[in-house]
N, C-alpha and C positions, 0 to 999 in steps of 0.2 A: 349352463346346460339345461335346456328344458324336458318335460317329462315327454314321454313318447306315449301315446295311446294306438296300439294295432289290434284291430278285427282279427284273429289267424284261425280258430278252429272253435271245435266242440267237446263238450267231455259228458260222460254216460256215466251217472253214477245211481247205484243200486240204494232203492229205499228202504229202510225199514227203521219205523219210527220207536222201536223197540230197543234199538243195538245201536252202536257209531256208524254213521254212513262209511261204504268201505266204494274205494276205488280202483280198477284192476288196469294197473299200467303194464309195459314190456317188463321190468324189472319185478314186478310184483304188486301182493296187495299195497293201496295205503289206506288205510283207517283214519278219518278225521272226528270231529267233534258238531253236534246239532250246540247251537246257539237259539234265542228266539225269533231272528228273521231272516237266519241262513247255516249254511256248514260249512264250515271253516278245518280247513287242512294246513299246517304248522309246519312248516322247516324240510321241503320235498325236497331233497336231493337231487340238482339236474348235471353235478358233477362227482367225480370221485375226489376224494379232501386231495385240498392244493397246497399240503406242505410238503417239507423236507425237501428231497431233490426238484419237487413237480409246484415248489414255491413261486418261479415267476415264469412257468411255462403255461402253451395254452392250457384250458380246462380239459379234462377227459372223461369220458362219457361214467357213469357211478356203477358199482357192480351189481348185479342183481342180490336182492335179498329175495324171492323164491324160494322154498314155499311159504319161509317168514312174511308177517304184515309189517310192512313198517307202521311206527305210530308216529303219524304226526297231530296227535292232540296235546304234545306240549311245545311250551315258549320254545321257538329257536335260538341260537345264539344267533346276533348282529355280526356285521365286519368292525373290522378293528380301527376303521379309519373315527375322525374324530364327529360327530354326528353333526355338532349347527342346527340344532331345533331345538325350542323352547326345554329348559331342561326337563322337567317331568315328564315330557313327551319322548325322552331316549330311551332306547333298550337299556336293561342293565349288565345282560352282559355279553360278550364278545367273546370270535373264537377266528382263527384265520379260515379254519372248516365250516365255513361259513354261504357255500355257494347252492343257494337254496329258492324253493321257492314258497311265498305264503298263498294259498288259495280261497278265494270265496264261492258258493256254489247257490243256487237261489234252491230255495223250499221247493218249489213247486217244480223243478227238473226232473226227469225219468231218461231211461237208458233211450229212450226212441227220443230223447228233445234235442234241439242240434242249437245250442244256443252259442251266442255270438259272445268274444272270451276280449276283454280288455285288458290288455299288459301293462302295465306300468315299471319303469324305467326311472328312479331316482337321479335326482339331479347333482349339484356340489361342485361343477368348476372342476372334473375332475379331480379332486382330492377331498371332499368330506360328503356328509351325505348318509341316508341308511335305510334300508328296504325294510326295516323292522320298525317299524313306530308307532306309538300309540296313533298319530295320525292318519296312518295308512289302514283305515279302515273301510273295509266294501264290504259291509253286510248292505247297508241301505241299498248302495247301487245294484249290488245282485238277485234284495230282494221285490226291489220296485220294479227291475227293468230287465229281469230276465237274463243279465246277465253273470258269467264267469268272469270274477274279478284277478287277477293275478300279482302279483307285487313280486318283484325281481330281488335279491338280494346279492348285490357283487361288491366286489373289492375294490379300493381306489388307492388313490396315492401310493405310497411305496408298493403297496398290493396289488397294484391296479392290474385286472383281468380282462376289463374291456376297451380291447385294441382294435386300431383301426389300421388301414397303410398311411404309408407317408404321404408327404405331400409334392411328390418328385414324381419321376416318371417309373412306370414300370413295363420293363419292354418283354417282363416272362409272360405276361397275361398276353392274349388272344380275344382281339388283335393287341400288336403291343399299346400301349398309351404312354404318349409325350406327355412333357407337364405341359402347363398352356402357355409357359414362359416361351417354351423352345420355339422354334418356325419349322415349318416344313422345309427339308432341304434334299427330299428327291429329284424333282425337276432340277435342281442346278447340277444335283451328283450326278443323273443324268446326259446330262449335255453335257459335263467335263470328262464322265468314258467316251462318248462319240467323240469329243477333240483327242481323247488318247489314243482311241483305236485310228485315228488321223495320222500320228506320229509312230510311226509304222508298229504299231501295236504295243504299247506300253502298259508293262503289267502294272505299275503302281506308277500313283503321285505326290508327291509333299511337298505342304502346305505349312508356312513358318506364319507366327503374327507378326513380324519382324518387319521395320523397314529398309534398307540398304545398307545402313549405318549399325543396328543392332542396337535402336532405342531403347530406351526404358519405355517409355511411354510413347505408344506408337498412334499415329495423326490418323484421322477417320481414314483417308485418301490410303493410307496403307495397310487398312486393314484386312486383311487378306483372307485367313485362316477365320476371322469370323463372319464374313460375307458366305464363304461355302458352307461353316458350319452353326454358328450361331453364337459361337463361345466368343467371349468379348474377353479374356483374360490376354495379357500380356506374357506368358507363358506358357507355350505349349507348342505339339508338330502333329500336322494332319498327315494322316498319313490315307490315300483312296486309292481304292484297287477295283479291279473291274468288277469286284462282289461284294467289297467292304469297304467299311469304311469308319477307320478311328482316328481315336483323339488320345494323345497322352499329353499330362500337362502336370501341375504339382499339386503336393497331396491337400495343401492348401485349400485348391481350387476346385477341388470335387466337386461338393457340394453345388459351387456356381456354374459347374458343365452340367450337372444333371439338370440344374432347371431350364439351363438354354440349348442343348443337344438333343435332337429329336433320337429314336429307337433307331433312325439310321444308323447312328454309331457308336461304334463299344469305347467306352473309356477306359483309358489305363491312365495308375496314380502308383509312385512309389508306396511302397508297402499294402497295396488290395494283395487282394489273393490270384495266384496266377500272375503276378507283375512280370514283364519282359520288357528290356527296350527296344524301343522302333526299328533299328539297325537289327536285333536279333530277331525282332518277329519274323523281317521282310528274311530274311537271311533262311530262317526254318520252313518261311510258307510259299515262300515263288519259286519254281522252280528253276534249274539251274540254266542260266543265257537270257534269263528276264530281264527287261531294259525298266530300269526304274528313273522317273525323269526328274529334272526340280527346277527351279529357277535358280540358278546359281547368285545370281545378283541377291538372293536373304538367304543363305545358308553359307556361313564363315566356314573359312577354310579350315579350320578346327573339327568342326562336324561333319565336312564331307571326310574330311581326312578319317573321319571314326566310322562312315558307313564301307569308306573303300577296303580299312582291314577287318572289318567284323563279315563282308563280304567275302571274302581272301578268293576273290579272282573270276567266284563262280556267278557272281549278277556283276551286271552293268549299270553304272550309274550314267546317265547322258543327262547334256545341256541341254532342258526345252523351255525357253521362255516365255512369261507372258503367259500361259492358261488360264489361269484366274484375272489377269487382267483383264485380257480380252470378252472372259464371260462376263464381269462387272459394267463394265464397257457398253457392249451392247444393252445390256439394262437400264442404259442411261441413268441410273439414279447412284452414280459414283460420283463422290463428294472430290472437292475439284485439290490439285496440293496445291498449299499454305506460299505466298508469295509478299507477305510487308513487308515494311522497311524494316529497318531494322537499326538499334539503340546502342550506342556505345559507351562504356562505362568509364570515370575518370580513375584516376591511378589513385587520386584519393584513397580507393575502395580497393584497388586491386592491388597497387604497392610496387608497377610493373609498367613500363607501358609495350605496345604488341611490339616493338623492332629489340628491346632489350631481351623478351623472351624467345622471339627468333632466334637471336644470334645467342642465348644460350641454350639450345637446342643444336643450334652448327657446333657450337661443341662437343656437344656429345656426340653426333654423327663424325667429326672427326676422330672420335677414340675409338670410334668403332667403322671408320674407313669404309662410309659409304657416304654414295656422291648423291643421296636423298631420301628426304622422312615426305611417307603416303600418310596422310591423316584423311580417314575414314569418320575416327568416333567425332559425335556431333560437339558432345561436351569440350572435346580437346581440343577443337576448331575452335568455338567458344570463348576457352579462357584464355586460347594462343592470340587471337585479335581481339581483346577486352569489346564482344558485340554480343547482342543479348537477341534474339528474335521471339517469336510469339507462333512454332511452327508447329512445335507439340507440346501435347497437353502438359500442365505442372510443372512443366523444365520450360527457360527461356534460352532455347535454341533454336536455330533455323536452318534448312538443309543445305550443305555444302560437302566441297571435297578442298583437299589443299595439298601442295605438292610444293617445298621447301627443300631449297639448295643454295648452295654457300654463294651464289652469286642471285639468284632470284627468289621472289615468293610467289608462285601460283593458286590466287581461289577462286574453285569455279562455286557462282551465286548468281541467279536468274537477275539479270540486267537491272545495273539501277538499286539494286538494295542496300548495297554501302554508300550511296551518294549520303551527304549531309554528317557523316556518322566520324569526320576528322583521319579516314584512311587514307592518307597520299596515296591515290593512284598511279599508276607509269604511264607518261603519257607518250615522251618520244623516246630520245638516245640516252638521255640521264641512268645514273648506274641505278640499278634495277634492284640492287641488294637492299635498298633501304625504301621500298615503295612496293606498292603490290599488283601485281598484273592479274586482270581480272577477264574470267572465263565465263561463258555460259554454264551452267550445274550440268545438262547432257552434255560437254564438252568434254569431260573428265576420263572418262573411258579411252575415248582416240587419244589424247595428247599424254596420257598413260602409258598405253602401247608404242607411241612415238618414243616417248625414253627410254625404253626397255630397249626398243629394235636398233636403236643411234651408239648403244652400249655407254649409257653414260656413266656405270659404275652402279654396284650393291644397291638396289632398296629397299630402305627399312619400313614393313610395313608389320601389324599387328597380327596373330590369328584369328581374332575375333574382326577383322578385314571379311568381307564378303570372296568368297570363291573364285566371283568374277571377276575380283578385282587382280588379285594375286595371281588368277590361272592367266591373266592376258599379259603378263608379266613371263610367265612359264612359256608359253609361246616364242617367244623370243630367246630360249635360254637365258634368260638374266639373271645375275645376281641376284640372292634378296635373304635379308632375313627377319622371323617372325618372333621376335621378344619382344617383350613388355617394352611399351613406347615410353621414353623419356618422361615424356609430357607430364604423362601421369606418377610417377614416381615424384616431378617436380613440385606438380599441381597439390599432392597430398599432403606434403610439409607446407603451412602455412605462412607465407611470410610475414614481418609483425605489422604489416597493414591489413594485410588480409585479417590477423587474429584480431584486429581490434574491432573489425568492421564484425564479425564474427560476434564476438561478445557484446558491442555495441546494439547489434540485431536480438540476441539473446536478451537481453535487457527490454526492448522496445516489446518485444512482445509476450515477454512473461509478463508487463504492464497489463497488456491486451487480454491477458489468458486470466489472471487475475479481476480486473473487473467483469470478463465474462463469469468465471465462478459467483463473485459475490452477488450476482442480478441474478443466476441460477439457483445461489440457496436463497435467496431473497422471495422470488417466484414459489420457489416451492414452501416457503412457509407460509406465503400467503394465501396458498391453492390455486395458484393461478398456475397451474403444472404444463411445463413448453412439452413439445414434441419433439420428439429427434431432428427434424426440419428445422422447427421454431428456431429451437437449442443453435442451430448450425447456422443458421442464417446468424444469428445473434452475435457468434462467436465472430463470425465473418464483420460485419454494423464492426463490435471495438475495435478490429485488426487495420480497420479500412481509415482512423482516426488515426493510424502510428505514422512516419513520418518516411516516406521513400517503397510505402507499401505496391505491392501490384498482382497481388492474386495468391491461390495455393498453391503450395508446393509440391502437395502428394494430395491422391483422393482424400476427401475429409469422411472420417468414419465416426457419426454420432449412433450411437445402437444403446439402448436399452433393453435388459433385463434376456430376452430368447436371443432378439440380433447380437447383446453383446458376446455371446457366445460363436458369431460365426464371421470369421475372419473377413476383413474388411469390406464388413459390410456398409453399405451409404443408404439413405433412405431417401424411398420416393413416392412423389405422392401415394402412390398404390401402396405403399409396406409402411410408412407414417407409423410411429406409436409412440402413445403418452409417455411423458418420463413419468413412473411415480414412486413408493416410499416403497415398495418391498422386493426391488431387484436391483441389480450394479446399473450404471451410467457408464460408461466407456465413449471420451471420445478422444482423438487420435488425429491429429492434422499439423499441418506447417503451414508458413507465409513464404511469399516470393519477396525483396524485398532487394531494389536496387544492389545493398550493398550486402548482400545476403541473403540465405535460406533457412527457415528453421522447420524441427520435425519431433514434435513432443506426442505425449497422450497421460491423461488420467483417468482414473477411475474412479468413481464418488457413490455414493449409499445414503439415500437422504431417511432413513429409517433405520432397521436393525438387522443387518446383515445374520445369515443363518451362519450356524456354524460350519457348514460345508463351505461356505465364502469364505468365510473369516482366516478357517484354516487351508485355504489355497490361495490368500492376498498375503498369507503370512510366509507361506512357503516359497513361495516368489520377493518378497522382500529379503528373504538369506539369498535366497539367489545373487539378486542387485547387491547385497552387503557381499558375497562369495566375490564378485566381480570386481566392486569399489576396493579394496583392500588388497586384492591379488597384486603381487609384487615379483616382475617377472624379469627376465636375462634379458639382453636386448638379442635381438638374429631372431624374437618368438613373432610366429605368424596366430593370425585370426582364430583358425580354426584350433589351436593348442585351449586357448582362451575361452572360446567355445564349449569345450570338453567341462572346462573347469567350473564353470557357471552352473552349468546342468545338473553339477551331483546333487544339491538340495532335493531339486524335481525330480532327480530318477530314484533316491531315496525314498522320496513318498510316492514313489509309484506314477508320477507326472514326468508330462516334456513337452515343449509345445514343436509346433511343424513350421519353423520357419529360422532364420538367420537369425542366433543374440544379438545381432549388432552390424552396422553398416556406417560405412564413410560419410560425415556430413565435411557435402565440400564449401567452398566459397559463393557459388548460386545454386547449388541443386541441390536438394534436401539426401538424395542419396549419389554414394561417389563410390565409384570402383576405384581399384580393386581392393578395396579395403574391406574386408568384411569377416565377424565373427561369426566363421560358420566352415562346418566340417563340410567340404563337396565330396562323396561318393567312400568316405572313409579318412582320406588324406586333405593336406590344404590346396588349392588348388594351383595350377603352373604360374597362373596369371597374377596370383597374390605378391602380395611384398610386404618384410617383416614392420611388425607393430616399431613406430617413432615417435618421437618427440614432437610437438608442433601438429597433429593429428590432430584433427574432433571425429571424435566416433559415438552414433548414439547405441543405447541398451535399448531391444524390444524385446527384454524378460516378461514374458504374461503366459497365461492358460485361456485357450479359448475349446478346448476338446477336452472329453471327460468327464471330468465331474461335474463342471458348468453347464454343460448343455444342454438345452432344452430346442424343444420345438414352436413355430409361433401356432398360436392357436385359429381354428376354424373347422368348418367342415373338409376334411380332405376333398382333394381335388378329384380325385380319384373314385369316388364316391357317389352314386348317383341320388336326385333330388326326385322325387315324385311328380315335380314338376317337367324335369327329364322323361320320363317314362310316356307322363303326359301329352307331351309333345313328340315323339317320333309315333302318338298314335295318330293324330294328326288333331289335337285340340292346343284351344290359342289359352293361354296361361297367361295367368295377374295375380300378384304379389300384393294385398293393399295394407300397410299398418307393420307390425316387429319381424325384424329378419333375423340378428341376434345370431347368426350362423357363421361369424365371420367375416372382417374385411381387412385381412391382411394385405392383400392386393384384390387389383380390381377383378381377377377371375374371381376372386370369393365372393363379388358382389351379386345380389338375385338375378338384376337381366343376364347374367354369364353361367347362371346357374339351372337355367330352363325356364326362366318368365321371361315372356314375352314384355312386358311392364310391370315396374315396381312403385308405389306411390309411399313412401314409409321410414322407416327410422331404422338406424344399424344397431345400434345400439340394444341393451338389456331391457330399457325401461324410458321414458321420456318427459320433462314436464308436458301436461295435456294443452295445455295454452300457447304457451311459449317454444312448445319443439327444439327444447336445450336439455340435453343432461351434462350438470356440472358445468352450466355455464354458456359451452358448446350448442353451437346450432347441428341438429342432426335431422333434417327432416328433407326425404329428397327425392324427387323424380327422375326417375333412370339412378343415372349418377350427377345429378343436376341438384345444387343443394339449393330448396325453394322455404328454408324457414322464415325468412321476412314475408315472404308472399301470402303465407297463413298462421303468423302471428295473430294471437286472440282466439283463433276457432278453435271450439272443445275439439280433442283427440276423438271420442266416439262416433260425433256427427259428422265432424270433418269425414272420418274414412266411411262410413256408412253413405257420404253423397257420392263420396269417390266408387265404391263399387255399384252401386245403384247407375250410376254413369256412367263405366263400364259394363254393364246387363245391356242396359237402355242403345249401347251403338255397338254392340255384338251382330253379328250375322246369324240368323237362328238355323241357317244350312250346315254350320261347325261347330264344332262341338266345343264344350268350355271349360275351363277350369280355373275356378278363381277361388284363392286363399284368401279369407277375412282373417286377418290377425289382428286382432284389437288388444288395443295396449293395459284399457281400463279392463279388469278392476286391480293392474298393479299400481302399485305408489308411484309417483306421492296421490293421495286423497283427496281428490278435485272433482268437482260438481257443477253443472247448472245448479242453484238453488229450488228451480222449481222438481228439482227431482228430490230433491231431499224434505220438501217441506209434505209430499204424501208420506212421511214415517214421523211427522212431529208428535201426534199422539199416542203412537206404542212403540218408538225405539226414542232412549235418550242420553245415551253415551254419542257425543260429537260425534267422532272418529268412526263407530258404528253406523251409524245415518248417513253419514258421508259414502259410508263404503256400498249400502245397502242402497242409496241412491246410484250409483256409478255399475252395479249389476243393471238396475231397472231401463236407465240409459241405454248398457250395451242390448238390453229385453227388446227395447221398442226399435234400434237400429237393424236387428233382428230381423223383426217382423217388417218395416221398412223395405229390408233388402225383400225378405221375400213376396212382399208384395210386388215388388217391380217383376218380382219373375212370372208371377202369376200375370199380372196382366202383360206381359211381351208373348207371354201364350208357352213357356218355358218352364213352367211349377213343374205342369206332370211326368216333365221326361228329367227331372234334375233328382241326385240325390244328393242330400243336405248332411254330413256329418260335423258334429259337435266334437271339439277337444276343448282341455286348458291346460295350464301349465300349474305346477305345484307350490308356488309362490305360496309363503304364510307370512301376512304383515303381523308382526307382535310387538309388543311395547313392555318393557318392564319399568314400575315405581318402586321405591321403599315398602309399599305397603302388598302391593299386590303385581301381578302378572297380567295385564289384558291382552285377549288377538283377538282380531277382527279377520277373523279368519276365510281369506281366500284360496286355502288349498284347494285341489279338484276335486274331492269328494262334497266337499259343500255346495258347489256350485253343480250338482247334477241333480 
């Protein structure tokens, strides 16, 4: 954090060289003290004291002391955070009443002088730091230059009083403000009321991220609900009315709606305040005979069945298809579906081949005396014809329907995608029970309705079936019923090919995961520190060496230190950040792997964990040991289990927002319906009790609470001077330290109101080599150009840079150009010819060096302003001067030296 220097007013203080200068504020007198080349005012009150109840609330204005003088001619007390300046130069002592101000005031000022007031703003990375220091001295500058010096004294770290907003959206303000992640999604909300008002007037629409099947992981081509809205989550339901327009999704996922949902619409998350479900909103806010529409083909007949009784008779829910498609559609830039071939897997792996699991499926449909199983889920398709496809992300499935009966097998898949893959096709009269009769995938629907209407007896289809599938069934009166599909029940119990391939895969890649760690602490000892990218890419390089590998299983989540605190986070280039020694490592990913899927995560500390870590990695391992050890009755379902894990965490006041645990099947890293997890209080209909022959993984963690943090930067939120600048209508240039943040690329300068940026992100830079730590940082726009000025000093290099920005300026527009020059911080670099005018009266090295690297930035100075003066530009520019509070110090055995660059030396 660097120091802030603001021009803001004047102060009228009464002389008399007899008495203490006294000063008359709204609150009262204050009385300071003469020094010999200024008057100095000691510990001004600009709050009332910030303890007890009012400890981490904003500041409040201080009460008057009237008609008393306050005195401030003595020491203040400092904040209590930990100082980080040379030690003789800390206060001694500390109070949390601490919110103060110290003042300098020049000799020469009178009640009519209107002089120009410098504020100073300590720095410290938010958390150390102190507005009280022997350093923060401004006699000199107040009495050389006329001006009122100020020195701010705030709280930090666990004190910390100076707050800023988030870095999300905030749609109270006026006008609202999106983050800059979200998109605008008026224009689309728009055009999908004119298609509603179309469908003879529809008061609302929903909007599922689902694809027909009710993926896990749903394929760009289907992505529905985040084309309108923006939210990329795999869970959630839009809901748009002709005035609003929201979003519920899980409490997980907040955070990732807020940065991708514009102010268009209101989010709802289990446990906000005000939480309602969708069903009940529409239920309270439309009035009664509203036709509410959906695409039935992605809302399971589970969930209409829950909007039609929570409606009880007074809305209408109707069939409207295709809204959202048809607007994607017309935009042309809808990503096409998923159509390769597709891979079949040998019995080696699976323990099964597809006609044995057929015909024990017609078993079970005889116990239950229906003349056919509707297979919907993609995964059941999947493991029922041992075929792997590549159609959505992380899972290797591909879209189909299948319609199974004791004399035939019907699967509809877009022409041609089982050729090669060992599926005996039907070709003529041959009995048809032991071959597969192959449909086009839009074929499914009619040849559906066709068995229904022929009455061919009972079908079993799933609830978690699409609406449209089961309603064109109801059409015809037919039979059907909606229990848990065999399949799955089968598919859950492993058989012992499956477990071996299973363990066999666990094996191969705890290999994989293993030498990943060992090159990570390797790295980190040697300082060569990866990124969260680095790290994943790397992870990915050993996985790719194991034997039958073929991709992820689940998004991979490498996060460090703020990310590891926010649920499945993935880094990208824009959000990138160093691993390093003083926060947790989290990463969290699986393999796809012919004969299986894995789904692990760890968490590593290559330094010393604080004790807040310590004691929440610890409270989470009773949890895992609560789990490992539980010894349960058989008939116990997930959620019972569930319960029992958690008391560690709700003991200490923690819980985290997600499922302890999920089905790892035979190819996909997570398997319904197996899962440790309470749905809505109870276990859910569609579960089935904990078994023998299961693999189920633990995702016991904390990612909420006492972990988390935020990434750091200038809030988004926030405006930059260069902002202000430019809606005046001047062109703006960023040349040399930005140091403001680049968590992502809105935090970078050109997103921030420059027009151009020529400079380094970073704190501080080698001046030659434009690396800190190794790293190249030096870059145009967002174009990294460190090779291209390798060798050039930092000061000359940006002093040609902005002299060549003057020099092709327009002198009809007005300008505004930042010189941020990186010298005279560290490291200590020179031309020598600058150092060798101090050989004769300066001769501490480090001194000369630094005394040369002022003199540098003196003549690039003058430089620039030379260029302005002859473009004919001097007289109409005003020139202001800052620094930042940087003090390079060095301690020996024997003594203390600083070569002291704080801003008071350098004015």
């Amino acid at each position: 954090m660097r120091s802030v220097i603001i021009i803001i007013a004047y102060l009228a203080v009464d002389i008399n060289v007899e008495a203490n200068p006294t000063v008359y504020t709204e609150y009262g007198k204050v009385m300071g003290l003469y020094v010999d080349n200024a008057r100095i005012f000691f510990g001004v009150p600009y709050s009332a004291p910030p303890v007890g109840e009012h400890r981490w609330k904003p500041p409040r204005p201080p009460a008057k002391w009237s008609p008393s003088v306050f005195n401030a001619t003595r020491d203040p007390f400092a904040c209590p955070q930990k100082c980080h300046l040379p030690p003789h130069t800390c206060p001694n002592k500390t109070s949390e009443d601490c919110l103060t101000l110290t003042v300098f005031t020049p000799l020469t000022s009178t009640p009519a002088s209107k002089a120009p007031v410098m504020v100073f703003f300590h720095g410290g990375s938010f958390r150390q730091g102190s507005g009280y220091s022997l350093l923060q001295d401004g006699r000199y500058i107040a009495n050389h230059t006329d001006t009122i010096v100020v020195f701010v004294n705030y709280r930090l770290a666990c004190f910390f009083t100076l707050v800023t907003s988030q870095q999300t959206r905030n749609c109270a303000k006026s006008p609202p403000q999106k983050a800059p992640t979200a998109i605008d999604t008026s224009s689309k909300l728009n055009r999908l009321r004119r298609d509603m008002a179309d469908f003879n007037l529809l008061a609302a629409y929903l909007i599922t991220p689902k694809d027909a099947h009710q993926s896990e992981y749903t394929a760009a081509h289907e992505m529905r609900l985040q084309y309108i809205s923006g939210f990329d989550g795999y869970e959630g339901l839009g809901v748009v009315t002709t005035d609003k327009a929201l979003l519920w999704t899980l409490e997980k996922y907040r955070e990732r709606a807020e940065e991708l949902v514009d102010c268009n619409w209101e989010i709802f998350t289990p446990g906000s305040e005000n939480y309602i479900e969708p069903e009940n909103w529409l239920y309270e806010n439309m009035e009664t005979s509203s036709r509410i529409g959906a695409d039935m083909t992605y809302l399971t007949f589970a969930e209409h069945e829950r909007f039609v009784n929570a409606f009880q008779g007074e809305l209408i829910i109707s069939k409207i298809p295709g809204l959202i498609d048809d607007l994607w559609n017309s935009d042309g830039n809808r990503p096409p579906r998923p159509t390769g071939t597709l891979m079949s897997v040998s019995t080696q792996y699976t323990g099964a081949s597809w006609l044995s699991k057929v015909n024990t499926i017609r078993d079970k449909m005889s116990e239950k005396n229906v003349g056919a199983m509707v297979l919907t889920d993609l995964v059941d398709i999947s493991w029922v014809f041992n075929l792997r496809g590549a159609d959505t992300p992380y899972n290797p499935l591909f879209f189909a329907y299948a319609i199974i009966k004791q004399d035939t097998v019907n699967l509809y898949v877009d022409g041609g995608r089982i050729d090669g893959t060992g599926i005996p096709v039907c070709t003529g009269s041959e009995d048809k029970s032991s071959c597969v009769t192959t449909n086009f995938y839009t074929g499914f629907m009619s040849d559906l309705a066709q068995l229904a209407a022929v009455g061919y007896g009972d079908l079993w289809m799933e609830e978690s079936a699409s609406y449209a599938v089961i309603d064109s069934v109801k059409d015809f009166n037919a039979g059907f019923i909606t229990e848990i599909s065999p399949i799955k029940q089968i598919r859950s119990r492993k058989n012992v090919r499956e477990q071996e391939s299973i363990q066999n895969v666990q094996i191969r890649d705890s290999v994989a995961v293993c030498a990943f760690m060992q090159w990570l602490e390797n790295e980190m000892k040697s300082g060569n520190n990866p990124t969260e990218l680095s790290a994943m890419g790397k992870l990915k390089y050993f996985r790719e060496k194991s034997e039958n590998y073929r991709g992820d299983s689940i998004p991979p989540i490498s996060a460090y230190g703020s990310h590891a605190a926010t649920i499945d986070h993935t880094p990208t280039i824009y959000n990138d950040m160093t691993i390093n020694t003083t926060g947790l490592y989290l990463f969290d990913s699986g393999a796809q792997y012919i004969d299986g899927a894995t789904d692990m995560s760890r968490t590593l500390h290559f330094g010393t964990p604080s004790k807040n870590e310590t004691d929440a990695y610890t409270t989470v391992l009773r949890a895992l040991i609560r789990l490992a050890v539980t010894v349960f009755p058989k008939g116990m379902y997930g959620g019972e289990l569930d319960f029992l894990t958690r008391t560690p965490l709700w003991k200490a006041g923690m819980t985290y927002p997600h499922a302890t645990g999920h089905g790892l099947g035979a190819f996909v890293a997570h398997e319904d319906p197996i899962r440790l997890e309470k749905r809505n209080g109870i276990s859910s209909v569609d579960e089935i009790p904990i078994q023998t022959n299961m693999y189920i993984s633990n995702d016991i963690g904390l990612q909420h609470g006492e972990l988390k943090t935020k990434p750091r930067g200038l809030p988004l939120d926030e405006y930059t001077i260069a902002d202000k600048m430019k809606e005046a209508g001047y062109s703006t240039h960023l040349v040399g330290k930005w140091h403001c943040g680049f968590y992502s690329k809105f935090h970078l300068p050109h997103n921030r109101g420059f027009d151009t940026f020529f400079g380094f992100l970073n704190s501080h830079e080698d001046h030659y080599n434009h690396t800190k730590g190794g790293l190249p940082d030096l870059r145009r726009n967002d174009v990294c150009v460190t090779d291209k000025y390798f060798g050039n000093f930092s000061t000359m290099m940006y002093a040609n840079e902005g002299m060549a920005i003057i020099n092709a300026h327009d002198r009809n527009k007005p300008m505004f150009l930042l010189m941020s020059f990186s010298a005279a911080h560290q490291p200590l670099q020179v031309p020598s010819l600058y150092e060798k005018q101090y050989e004769s009266t300066v001769y501490d090295t480090d001194r000369k060096t630094f005394a040369g690297m002022v003199s540098c930035v003196d003549e690039a100075i003058a430089n620039i302003t030379e260029t302005l003066e002859n473009r004919g530009m001097l007289t109409n520019s005003v020139i202001v001067f800052t620094t930042g509070e940087y003090l390079y110090w060095r301690m020996s055995r024997d003594r203390i030296s600083y070569i002291l660059d704080a801003f008071n030396t350098l004015f």
